[in-house]
C-alpha positions in Angstrom: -7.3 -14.2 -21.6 -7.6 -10.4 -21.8 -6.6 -7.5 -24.4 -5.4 -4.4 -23.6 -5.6 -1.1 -25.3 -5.2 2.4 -23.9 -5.7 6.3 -25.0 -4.4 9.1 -23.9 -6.2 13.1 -24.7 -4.2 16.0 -24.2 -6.9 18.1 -22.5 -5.2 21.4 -22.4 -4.8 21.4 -26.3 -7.7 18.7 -27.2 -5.7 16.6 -28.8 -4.1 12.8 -28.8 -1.3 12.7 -26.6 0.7 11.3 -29.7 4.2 9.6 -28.4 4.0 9.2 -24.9 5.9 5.7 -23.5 3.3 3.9 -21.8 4.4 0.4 -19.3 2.6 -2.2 -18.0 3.1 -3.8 -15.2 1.2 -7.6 -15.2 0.1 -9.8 -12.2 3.6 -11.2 -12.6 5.2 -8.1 -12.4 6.5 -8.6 -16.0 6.5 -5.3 -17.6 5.7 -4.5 -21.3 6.6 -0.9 -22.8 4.5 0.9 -25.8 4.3 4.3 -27.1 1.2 5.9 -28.2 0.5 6.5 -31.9 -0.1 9.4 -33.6 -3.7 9.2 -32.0 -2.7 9.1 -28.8 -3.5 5.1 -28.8 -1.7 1.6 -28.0 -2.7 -2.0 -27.6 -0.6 -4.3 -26.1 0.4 -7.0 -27.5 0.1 -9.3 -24.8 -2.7 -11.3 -23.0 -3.4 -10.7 -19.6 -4.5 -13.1 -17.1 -7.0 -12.4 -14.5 -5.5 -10.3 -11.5 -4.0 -6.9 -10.6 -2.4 -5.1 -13.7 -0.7 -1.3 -13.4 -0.4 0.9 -16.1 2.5 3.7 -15.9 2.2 6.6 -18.4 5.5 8.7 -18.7 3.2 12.0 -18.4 6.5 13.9 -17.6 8.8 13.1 -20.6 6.3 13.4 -22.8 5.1 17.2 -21.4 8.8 18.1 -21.0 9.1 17.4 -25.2 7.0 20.4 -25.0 9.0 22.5 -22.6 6.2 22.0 -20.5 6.1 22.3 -16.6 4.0 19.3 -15.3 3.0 18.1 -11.7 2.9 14.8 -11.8 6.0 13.3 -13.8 4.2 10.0 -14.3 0.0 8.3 -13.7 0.0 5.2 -12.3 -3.5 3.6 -13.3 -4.2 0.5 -11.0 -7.2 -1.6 -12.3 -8.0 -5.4 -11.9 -9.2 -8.0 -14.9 -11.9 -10.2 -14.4 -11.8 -14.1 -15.7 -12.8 -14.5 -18.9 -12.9 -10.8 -19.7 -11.9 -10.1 -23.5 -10.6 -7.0 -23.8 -9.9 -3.8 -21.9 -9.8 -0.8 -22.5 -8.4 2.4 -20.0 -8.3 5.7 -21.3 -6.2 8.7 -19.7 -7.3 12.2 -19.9 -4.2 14.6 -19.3 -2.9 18.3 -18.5 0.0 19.7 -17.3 -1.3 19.6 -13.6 -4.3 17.0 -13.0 -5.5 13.8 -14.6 -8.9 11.7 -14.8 -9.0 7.9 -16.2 -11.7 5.2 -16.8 -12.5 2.4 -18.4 -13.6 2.8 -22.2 -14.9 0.6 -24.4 
């Protein structure tokens, strides 16, 4: 079985994204809702089995806290576990108006 943690920069200000409502979405469809901490991180307190997983992050709630205009109201982050893989880890660089992820450590 498989941990999951996540972390999520604010790139415009270079800072943690701190409070943004993150859900994932397991190979059974079951999803599990977390909010990042004051360092913009979460783990999940879940194992996951091998499979297709989705992560949603709430980008536009959390940039409308801010009174801030955003394009993309939330990042859906598709990424598949491998057997016997012990943790992951995928991390979410933000702004108002683009996004990159990968997979951290």
């Amino acid at each position: 079985m498989t941990s999951l943690s996540t972390h999520v920069l604010d790139s415009v200000r270079g800072r943690p994204a701190a409070g943004m409502v993150v859900v994932l979405h397991d190979v059974t469809g079951e999803a599990h809702r977390g909010c990042t901490d004051d360092d913009g991180r979460f783990r999940f307190d879940v194992e996951l089995t091998a499979g297709r997983h989705q992560l949603v992050f709430e980008s536009g709630p959390w940039f409308a806290l801010s009174g801030t205009d955003c394009f993309h109201p939330e990042v859906v982050v598709a990424f598949t576990v491998q057997p016997d893989e012990p943790h992951v880890h995928a991390a979410l660089l933000l702004s108002p108006f683009a996004y990159t992820t990968y997979r951290g450590s």
